[in-house]
PDB file as gemmi writes it, atoms N, CA and C in Angstrom:
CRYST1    1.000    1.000    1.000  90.00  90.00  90.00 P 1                      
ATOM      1  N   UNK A   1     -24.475  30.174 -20.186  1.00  0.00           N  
ATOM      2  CA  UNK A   1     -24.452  30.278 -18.738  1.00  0.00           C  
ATOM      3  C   UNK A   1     -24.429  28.902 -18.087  1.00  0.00           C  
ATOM      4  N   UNK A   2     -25.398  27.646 -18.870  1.00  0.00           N  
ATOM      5  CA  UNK A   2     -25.168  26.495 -18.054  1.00  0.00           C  
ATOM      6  C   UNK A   2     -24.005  25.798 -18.124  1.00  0.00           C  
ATOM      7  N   UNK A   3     -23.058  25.831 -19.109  1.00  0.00           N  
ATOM      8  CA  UNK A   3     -21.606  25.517 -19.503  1.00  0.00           C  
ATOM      9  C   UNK A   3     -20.818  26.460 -18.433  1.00  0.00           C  
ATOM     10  N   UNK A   4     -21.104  27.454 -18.225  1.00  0.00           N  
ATOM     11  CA  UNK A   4     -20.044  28.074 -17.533  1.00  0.00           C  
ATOM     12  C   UNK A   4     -20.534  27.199 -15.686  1.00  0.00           C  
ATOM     13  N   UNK A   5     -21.658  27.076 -15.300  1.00  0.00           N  
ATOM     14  CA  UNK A   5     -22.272  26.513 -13.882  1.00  0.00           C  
ATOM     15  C   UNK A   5     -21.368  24.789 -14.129  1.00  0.00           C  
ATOM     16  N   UNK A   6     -21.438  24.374 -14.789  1.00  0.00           N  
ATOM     17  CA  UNK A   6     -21.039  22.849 -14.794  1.00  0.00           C  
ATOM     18  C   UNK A   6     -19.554  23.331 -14.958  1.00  0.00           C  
ATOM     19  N   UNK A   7     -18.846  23.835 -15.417  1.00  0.00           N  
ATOM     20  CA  UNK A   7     -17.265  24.290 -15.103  1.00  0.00           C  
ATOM     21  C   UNK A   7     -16.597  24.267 -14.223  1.00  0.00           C  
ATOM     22  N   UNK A   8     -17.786  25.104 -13.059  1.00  0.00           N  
ATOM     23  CA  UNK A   8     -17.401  25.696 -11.698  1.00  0.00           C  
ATOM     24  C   UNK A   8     -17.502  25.069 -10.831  1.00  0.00           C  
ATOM     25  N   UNK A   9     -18.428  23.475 -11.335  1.00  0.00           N  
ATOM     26  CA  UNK A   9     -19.308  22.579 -10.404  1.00  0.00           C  
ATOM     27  C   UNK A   9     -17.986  22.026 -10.404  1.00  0.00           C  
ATOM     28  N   UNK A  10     -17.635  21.398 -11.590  1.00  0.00           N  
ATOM     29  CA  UNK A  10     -16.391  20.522 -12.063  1.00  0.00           C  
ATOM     30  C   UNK A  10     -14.973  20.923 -11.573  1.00  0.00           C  
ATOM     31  N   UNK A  11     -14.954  22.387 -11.434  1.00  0.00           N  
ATOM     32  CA  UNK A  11     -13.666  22.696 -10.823  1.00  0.00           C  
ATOM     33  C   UNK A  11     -13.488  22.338 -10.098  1.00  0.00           C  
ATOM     34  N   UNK A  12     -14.830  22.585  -9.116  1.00  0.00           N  
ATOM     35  CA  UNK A  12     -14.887  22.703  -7.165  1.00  0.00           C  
ATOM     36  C   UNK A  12     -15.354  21.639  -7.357  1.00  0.00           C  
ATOM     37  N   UNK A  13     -15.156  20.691  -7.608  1.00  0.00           N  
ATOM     38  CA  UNK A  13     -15.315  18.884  -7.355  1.00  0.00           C  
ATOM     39  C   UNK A  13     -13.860  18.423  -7.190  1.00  0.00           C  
ATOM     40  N   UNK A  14     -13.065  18.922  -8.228  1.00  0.00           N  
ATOM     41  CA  UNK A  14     -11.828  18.328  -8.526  1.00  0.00           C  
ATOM     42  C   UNK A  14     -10.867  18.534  -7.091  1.00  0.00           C  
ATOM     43  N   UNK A  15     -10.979  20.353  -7.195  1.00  0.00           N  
ATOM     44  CA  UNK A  15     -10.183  20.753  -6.103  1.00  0.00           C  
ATOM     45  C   UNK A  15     -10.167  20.003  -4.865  1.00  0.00           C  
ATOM     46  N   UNK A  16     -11.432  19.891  -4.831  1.00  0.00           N  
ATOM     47  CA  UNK A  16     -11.703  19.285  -3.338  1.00  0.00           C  
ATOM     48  C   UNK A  16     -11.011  17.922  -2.882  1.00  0.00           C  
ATOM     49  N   UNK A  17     -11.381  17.351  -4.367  1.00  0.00           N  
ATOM     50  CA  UNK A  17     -10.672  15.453  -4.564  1.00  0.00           C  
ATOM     51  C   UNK A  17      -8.880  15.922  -4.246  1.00  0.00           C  
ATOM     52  N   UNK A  18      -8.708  16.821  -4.968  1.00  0.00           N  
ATOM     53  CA  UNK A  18      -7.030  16.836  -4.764  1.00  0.00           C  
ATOM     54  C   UNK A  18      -7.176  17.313  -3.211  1.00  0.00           C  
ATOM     55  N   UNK A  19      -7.728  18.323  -2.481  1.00  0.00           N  
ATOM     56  CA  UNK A  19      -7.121  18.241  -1.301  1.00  0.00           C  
ATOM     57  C   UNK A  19      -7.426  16.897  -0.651  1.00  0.00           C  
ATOM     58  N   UNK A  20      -7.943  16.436  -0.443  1.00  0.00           N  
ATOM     59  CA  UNK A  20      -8.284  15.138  -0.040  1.00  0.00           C  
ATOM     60  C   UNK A  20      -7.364  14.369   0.052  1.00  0.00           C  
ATOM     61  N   UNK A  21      -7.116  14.463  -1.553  1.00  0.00           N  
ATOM     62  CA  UNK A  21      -5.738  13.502  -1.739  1.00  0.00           C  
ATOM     63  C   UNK A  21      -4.855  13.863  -1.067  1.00  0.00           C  
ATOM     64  N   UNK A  22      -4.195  14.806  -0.972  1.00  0.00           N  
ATOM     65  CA  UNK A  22      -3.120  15.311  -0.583  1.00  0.00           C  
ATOM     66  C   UNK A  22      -3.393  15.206   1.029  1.00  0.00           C  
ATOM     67  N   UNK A  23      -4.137  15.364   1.304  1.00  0.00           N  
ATOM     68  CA  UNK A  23      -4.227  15.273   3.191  1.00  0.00           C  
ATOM     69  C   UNK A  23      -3.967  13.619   3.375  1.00  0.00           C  
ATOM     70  N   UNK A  24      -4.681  12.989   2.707  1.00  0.00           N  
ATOM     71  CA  UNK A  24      -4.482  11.073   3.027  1.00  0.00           C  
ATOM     72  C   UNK A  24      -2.972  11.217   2.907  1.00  0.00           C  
ATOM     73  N   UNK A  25      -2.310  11.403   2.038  1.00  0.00           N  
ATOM     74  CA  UNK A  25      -0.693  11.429   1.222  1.00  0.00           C  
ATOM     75  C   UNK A  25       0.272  11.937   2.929  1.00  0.00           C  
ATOM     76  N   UNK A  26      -0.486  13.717   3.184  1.00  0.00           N  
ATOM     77  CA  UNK A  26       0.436  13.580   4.151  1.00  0.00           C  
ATOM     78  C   UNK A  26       0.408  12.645   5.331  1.00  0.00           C  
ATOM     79  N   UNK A  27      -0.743  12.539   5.776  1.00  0.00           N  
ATOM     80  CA  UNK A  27      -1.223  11.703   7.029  1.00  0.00           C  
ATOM     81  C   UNK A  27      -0.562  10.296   7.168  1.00  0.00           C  
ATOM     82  N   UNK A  28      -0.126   9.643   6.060  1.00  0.00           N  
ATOM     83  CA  UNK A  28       0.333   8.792   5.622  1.00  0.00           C  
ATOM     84  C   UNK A  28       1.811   8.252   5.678  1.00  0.00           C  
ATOM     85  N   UNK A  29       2.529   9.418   5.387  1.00  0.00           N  
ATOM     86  CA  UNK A  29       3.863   9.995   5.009  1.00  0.00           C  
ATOM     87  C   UNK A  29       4.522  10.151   6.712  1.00  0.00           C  
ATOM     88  N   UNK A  30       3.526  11.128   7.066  1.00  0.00           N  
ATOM     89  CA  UNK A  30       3.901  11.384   8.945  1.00  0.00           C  
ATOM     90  C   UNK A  30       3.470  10.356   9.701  1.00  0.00           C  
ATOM     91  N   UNK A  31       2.735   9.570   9.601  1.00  0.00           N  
ATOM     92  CA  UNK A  31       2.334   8.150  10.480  1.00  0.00           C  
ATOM     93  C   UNK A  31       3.559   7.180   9.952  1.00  0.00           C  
ATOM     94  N   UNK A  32       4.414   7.421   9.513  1.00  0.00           N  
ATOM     95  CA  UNK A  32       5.996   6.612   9.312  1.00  0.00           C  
ATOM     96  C   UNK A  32       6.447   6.246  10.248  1.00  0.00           C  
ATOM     97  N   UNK A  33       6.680   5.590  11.187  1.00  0.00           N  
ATOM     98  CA  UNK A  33       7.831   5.720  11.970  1.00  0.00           C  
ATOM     99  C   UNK A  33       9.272   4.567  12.112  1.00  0.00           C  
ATOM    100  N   UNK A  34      10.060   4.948  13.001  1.00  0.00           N  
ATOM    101  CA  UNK A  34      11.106   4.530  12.716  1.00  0.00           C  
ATOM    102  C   UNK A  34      11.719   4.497  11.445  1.00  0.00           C  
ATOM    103  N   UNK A  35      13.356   4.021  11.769  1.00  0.00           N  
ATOM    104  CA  UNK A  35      14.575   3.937  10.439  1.00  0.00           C  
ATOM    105  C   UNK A  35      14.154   3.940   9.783  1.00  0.00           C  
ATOM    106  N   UNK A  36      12.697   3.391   9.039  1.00  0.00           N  
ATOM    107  CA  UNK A  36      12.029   2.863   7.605  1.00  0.00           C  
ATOM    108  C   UNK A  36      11.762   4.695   7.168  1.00  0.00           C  
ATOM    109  N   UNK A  37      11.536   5.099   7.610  1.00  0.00           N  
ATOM    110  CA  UNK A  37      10.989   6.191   7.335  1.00  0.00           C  
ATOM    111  C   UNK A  37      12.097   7.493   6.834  1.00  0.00           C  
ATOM    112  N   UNK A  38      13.305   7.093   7.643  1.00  0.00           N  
ATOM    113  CA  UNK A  38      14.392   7.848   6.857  1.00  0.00           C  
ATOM    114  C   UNK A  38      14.559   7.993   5.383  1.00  0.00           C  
ATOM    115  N   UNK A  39      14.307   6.420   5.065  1.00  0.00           N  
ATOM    116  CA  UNK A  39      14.435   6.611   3.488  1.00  0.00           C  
ATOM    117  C   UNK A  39      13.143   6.947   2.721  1.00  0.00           C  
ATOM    118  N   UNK A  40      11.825   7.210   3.505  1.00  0.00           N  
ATOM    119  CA  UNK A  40      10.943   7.488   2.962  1.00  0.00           C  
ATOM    120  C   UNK A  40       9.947   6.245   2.791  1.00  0.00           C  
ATOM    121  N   UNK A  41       8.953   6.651   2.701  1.00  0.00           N  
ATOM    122  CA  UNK A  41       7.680   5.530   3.506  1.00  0.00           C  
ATOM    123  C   UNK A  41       7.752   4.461   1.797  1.00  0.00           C  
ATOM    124  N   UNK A  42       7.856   3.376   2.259  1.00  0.00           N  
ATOM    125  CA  UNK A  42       7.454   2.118   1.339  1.00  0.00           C  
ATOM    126  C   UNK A  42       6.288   2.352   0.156  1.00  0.00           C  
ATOM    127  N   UNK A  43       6.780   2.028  -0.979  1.00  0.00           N  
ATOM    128  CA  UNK A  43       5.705   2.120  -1.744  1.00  0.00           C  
ATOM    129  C   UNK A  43       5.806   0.523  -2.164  1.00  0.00           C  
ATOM    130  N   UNK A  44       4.508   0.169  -2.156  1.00  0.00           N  
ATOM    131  CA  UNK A  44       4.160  -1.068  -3.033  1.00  0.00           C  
ATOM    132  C   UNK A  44       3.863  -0.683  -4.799  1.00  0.00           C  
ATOM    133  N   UNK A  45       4.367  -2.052  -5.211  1.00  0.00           N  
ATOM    134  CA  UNK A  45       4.561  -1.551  -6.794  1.00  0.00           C  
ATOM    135  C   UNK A  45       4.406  -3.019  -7.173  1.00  0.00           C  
ATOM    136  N   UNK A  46       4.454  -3.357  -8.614  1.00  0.00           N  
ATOM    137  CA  UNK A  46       4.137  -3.950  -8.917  1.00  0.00           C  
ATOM    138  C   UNK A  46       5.692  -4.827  -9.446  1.00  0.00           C  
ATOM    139  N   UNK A  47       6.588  -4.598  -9.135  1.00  0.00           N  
ATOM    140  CA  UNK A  47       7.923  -5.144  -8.671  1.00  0.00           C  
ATOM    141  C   UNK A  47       8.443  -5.608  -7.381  1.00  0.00           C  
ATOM    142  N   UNK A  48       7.872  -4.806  -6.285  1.00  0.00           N  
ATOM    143  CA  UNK A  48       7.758  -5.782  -4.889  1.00  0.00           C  
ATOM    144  C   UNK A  48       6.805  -6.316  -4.013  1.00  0.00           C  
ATOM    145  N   UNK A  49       5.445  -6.409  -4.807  1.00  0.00           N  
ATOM    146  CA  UNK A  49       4.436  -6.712  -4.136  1.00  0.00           C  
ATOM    147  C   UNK A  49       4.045  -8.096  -4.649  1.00  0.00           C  
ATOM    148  N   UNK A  50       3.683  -9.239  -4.192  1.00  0.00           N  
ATOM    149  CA  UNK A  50       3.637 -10.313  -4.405  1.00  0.00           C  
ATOM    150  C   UNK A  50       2.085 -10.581  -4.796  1.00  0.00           C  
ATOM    151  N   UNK A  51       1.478 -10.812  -5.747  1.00  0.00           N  
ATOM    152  CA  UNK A  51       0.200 -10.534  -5.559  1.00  0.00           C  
ATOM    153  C   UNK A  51      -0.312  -9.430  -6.498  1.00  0.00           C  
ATOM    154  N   UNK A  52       0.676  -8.395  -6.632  1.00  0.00           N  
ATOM    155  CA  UNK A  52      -0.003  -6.979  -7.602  1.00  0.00           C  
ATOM    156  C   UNK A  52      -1.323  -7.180  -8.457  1.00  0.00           C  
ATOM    157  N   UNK A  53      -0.590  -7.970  -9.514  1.00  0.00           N  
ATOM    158  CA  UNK A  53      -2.107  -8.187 -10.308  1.00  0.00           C  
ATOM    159  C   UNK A  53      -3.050  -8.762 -10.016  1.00  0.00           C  
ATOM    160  N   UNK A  54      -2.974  -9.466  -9.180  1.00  0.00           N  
ATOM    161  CA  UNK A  54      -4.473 -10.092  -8.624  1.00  0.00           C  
ATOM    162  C   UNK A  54      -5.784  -8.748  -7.360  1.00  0.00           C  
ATOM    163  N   UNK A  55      -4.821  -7.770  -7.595  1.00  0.00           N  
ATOM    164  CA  UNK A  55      -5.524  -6.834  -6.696  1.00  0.00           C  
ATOM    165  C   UNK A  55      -5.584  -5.756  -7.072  1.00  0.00           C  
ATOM    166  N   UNK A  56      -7.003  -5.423  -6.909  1.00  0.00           N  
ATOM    167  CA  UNK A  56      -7.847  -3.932  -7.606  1.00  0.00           C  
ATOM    168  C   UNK A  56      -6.948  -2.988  -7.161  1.00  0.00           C  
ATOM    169  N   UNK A  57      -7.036  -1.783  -7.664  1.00  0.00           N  
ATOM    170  CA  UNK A  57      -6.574  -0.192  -7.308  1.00  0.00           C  
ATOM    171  C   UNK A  57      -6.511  -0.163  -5.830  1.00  0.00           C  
ATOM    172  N   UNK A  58      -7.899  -0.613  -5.323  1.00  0.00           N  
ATOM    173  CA  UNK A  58      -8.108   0.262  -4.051  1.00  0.00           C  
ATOM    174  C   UNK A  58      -7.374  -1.153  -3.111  1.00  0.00           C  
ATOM    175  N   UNK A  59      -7.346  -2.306  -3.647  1.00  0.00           N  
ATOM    176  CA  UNK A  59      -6.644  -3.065  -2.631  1.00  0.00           C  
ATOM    177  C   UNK A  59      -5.186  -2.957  -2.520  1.00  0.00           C  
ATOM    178  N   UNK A  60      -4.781  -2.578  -3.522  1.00  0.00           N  
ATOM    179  CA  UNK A  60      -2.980  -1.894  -3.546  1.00  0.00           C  
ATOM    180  C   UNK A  60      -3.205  -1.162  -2.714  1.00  0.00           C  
ATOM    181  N   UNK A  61      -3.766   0.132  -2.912  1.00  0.00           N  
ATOM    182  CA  UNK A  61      -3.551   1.284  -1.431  1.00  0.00           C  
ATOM    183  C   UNK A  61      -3.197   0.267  -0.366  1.00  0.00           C  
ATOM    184  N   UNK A  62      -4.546   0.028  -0.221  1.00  0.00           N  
ATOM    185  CA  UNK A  62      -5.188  -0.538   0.985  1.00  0.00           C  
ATOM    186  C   UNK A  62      -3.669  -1.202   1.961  1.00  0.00           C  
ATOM    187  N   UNK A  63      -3.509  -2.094   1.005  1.00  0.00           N  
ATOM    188  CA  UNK A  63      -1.858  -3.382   1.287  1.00  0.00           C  
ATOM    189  C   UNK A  63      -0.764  -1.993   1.696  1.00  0.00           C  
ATOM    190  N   UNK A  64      -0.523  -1.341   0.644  1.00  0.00           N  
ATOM    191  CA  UNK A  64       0.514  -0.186   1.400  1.00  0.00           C  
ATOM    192  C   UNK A  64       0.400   0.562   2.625  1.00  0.00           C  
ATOM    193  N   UNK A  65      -0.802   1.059   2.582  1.00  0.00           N  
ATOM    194  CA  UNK A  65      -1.258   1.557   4.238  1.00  0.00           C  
ATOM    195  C   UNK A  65      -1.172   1.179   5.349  1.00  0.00           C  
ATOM    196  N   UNK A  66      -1.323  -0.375   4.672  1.00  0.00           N  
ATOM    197  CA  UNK A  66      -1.353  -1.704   6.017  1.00  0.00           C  
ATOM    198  C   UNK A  66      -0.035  -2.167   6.335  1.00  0.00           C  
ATOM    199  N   UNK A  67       0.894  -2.133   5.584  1.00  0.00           N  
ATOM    200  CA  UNK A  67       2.543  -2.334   5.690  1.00  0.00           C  
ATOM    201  C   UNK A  67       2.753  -1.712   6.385  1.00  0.00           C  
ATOM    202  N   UNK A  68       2.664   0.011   5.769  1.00  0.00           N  
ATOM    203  CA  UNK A  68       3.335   1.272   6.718  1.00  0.00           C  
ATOM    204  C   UNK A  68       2.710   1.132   7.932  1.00  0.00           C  
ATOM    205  N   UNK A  69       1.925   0.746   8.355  1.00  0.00           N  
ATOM    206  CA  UNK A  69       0.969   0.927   9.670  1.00  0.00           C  
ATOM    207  C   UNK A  69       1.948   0.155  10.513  1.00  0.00           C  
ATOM    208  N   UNK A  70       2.526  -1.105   9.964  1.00  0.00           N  
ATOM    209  CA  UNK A  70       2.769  -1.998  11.469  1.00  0.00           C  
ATOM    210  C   UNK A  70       4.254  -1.446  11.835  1.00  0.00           C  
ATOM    211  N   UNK A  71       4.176  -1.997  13.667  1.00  0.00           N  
ATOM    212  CA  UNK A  71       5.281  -1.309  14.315  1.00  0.00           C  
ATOM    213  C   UNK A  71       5.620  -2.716  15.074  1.00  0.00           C  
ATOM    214  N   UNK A  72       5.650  -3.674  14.840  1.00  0.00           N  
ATOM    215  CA  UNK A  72       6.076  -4.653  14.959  1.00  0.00           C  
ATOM    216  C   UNK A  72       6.510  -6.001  14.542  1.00  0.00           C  
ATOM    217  N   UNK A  73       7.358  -6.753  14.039  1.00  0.00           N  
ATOM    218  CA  UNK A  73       7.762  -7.238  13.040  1.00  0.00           C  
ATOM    219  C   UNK A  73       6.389  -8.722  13.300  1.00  0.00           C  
ATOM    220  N   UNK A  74       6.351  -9.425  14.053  1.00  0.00           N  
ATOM    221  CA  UNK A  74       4.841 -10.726  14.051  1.00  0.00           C  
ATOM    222  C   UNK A  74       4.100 -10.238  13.295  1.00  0.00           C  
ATOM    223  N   UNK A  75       3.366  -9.057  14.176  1.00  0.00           N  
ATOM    224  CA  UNK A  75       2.310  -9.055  13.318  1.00  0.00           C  
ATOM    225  C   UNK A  75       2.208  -8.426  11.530  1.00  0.00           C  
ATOM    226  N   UNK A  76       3.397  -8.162  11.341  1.00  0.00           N  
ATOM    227  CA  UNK A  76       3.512  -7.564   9.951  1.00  0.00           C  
ATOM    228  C   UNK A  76       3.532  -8.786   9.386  1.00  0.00           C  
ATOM    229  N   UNK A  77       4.479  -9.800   9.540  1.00  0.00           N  
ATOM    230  CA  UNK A  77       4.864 -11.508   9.153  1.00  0.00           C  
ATOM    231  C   UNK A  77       3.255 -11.972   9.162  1.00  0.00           C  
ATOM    232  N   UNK A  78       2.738 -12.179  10.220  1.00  0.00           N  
ATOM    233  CA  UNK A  78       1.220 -13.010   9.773  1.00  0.00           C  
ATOM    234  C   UNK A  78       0.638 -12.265   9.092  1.00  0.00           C  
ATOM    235  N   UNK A  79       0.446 -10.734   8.716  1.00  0.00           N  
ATOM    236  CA  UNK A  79      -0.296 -10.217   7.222  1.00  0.00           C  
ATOM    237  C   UNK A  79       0.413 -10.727   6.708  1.00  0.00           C  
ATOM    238  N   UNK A  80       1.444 -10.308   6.184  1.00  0.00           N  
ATOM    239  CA  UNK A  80       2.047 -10.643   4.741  1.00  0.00           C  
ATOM    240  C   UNK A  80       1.796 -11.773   4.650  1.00  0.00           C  
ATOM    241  N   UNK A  81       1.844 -12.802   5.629  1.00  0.00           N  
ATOM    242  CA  UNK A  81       1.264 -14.753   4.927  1.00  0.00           C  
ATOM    243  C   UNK A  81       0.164 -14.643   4.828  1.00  0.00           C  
ATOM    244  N   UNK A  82      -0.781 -13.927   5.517  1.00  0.00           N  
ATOM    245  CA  UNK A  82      -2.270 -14.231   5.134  1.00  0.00           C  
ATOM    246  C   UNK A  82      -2.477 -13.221   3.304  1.00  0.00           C  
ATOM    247  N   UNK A  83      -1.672 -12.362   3.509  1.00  0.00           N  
ATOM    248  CA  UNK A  83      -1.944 -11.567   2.422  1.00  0.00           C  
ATOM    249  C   UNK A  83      -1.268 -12.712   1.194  1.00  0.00           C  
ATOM    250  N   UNK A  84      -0.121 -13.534   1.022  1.00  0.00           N  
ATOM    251  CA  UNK A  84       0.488 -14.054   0.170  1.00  0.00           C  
ATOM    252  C   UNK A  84      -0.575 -15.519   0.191  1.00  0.00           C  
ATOM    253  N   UNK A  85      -1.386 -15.698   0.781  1.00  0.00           N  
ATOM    254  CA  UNK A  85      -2.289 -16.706   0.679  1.00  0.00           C  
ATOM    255  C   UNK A  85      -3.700 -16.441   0.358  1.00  0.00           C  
ATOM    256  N   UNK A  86      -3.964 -15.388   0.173  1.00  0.00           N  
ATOM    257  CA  UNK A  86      -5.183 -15.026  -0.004  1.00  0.00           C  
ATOM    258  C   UNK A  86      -5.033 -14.503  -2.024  1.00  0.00           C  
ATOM    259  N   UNK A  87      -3.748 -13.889  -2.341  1.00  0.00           N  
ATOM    260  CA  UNK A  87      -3.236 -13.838  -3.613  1.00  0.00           C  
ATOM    261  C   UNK A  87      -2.865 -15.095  -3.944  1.00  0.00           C  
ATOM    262  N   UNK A  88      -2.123 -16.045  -3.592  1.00  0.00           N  
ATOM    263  CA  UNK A  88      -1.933 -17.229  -3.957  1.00  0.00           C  
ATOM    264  C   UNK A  88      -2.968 -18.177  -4.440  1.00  0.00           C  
ATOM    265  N   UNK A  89      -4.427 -17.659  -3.495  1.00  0.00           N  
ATOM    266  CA  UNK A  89      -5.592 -18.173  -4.069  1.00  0.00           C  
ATOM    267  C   UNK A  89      -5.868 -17.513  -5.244  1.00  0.00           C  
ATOM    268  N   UNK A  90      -6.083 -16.585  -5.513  1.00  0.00           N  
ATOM    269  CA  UNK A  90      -6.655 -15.212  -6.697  1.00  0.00           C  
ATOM    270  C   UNK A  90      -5.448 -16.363  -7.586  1.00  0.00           C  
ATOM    271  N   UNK A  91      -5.182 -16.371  -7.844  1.00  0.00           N  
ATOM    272  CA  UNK A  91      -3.628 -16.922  -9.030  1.00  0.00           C  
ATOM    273  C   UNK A  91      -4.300 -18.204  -9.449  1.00  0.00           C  
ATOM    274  N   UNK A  92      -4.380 -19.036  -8.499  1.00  0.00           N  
ATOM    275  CA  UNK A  92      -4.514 -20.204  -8.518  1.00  0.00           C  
ATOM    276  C   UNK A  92      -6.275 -20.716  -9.328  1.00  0.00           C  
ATOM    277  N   UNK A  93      -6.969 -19.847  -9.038  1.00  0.00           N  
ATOM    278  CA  UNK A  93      -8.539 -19.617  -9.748  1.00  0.00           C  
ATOM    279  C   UNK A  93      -8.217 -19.117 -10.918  1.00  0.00           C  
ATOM    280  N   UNK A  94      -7.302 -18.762 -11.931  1.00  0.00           N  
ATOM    281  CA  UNK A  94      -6.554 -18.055 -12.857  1.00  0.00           C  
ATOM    282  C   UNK A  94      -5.788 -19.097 -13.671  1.00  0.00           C  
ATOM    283  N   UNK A  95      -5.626 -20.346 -12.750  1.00  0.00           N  
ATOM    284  CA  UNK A  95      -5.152 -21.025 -13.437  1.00  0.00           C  
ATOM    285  C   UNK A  95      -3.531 -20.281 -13.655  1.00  0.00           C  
ATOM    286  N   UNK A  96      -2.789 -19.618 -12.475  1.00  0.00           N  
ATOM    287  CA  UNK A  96      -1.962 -19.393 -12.707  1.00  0.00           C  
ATOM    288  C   UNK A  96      -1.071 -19.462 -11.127  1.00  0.00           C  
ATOM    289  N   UNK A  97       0.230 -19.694 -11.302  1.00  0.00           N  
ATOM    290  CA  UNK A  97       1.022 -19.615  -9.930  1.00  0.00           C  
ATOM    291  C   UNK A  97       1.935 -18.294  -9.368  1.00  0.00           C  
ATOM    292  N   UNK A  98       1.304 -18.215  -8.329  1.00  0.00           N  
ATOM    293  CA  UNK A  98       1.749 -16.758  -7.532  1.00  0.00           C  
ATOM    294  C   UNK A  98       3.193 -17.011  -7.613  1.00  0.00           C  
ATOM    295  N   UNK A  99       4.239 -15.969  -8.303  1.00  0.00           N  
ATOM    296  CA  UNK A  99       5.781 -15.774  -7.900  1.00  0.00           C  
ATOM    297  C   UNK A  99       5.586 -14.819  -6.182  1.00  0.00           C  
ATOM    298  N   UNK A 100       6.830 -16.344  -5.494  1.00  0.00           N  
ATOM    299  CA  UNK A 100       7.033 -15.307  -4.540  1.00  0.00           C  
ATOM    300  C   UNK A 100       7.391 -14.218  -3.943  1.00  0.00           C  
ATOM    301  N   UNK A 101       7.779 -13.504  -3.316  1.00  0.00           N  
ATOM    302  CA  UNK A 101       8.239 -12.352  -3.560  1.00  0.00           C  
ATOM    303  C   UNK A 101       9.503 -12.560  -2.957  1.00  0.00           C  
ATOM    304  N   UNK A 102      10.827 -11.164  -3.429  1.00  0.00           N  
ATOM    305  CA  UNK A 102      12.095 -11.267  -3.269  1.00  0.00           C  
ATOM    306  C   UNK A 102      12.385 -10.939  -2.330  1.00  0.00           C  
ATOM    307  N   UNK A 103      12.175 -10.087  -1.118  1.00  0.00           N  
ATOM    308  CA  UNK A 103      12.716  -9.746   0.015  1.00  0.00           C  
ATOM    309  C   UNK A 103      11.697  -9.448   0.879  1.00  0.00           C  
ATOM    310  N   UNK A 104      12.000  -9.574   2.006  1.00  0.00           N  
ATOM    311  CA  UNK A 104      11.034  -9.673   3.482  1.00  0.00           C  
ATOM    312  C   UNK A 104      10.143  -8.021   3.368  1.00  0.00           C  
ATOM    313  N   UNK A 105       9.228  -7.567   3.244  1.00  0.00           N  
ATOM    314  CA  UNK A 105       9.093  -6.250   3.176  1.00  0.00           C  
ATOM    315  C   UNK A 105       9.220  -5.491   4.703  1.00  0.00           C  
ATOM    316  N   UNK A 106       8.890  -6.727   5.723  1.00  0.00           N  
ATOM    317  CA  UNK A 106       9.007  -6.474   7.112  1.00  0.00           C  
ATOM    318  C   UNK A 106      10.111  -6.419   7.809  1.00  0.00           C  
ATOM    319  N   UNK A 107      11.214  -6.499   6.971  1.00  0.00           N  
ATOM    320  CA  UNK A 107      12.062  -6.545   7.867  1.00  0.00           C  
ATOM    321  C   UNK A 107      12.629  -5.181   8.632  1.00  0.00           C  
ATOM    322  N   UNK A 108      12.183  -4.009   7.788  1.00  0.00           N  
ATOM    323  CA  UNK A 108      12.377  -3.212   8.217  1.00  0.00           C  
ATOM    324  C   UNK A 108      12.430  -2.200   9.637  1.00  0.00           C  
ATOM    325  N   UNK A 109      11.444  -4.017  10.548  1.00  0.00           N  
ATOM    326  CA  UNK A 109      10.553  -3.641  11.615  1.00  0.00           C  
ATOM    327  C   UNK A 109      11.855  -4.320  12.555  1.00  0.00           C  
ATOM    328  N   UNK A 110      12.424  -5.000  11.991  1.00  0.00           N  
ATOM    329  CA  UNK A 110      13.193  -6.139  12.915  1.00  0.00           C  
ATOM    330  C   UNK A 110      14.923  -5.284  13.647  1.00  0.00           C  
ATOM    331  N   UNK A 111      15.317  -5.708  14.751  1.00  0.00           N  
ATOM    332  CA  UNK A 111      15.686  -5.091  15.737  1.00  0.00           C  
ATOM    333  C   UNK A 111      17.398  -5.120  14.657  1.00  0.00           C  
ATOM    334  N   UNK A 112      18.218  -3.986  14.871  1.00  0.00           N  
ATOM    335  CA  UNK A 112      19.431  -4.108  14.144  1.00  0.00           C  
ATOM    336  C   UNK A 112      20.174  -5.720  14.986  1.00  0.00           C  
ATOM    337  N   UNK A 113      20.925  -5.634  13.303  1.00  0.00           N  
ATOM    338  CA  UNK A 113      21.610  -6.748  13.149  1.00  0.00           C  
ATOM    339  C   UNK A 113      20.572  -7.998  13.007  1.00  0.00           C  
ATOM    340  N   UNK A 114      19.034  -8.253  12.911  1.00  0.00           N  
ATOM    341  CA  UNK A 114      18.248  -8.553  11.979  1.00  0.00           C  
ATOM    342  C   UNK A 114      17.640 -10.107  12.798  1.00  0.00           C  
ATOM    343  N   UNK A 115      17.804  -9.631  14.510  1.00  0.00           N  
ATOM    344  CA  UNK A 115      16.912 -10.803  15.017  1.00  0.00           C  
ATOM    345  C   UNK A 115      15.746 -10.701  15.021  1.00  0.00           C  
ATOM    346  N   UNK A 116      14.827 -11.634  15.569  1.00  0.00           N  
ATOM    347  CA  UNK A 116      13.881 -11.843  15.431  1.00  0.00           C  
ATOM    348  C   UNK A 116      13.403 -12.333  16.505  1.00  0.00           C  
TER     349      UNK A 116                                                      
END                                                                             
């Protein structure tokens, strides 16, 4: 009987974590806006994020949430430098040098035909 109570505990723990998940996921997904969002909300990865390994699980989210969030190209530009300087430090205590990254992730914010 106590194997079967810790089952049920364990189920209804899990379930709950997945809806959870899944509500952050959509909330996330629909707080998109603009063109960027046509192709589907930005994921950070460890191929376009400058910095990846120097940052825990929860600071990856964290950096993706904070991308998708901005609706204006400045203030996306001063994160991303404070963010590429704050990893540039993490590297550098490592005894190792941050590669920069390959394309603007903000640009997506910037007005067609790509002024600024």
């Amino acid at each position: 009987m106590k194997t079967m109570m810790n089952w049920k505990t364990t189920a209804t723990a899990w379930a709950s974590k997945l809806r959870a998940a899944a509500l952050i996921v959509t909330l996330v997904a629909v707080s998109s806006p603009g063109p960027a969002s046509a192709r589907g909300p930005w994921r950070a990865s460890e191929s376009n994020t400058s910095g990846w390994q120097y940052m825990t699980p929860e600071e990856r989210i964290a950096h993706q949430a904070r991308i998708r969030g901005f609706t204006n190209y400045a203030d996306c530009l001063a994160y991303r430098q404070a963010h590429h300087r704050q990893m540039a430090e993490r590297a550098q205590a490592r005894g190792e040098v941050l590669t920069p990254g390959r394309r603007d992730v903000c640009a997506h914010l910037l007005p067609p035909g790509g002024g600024r």
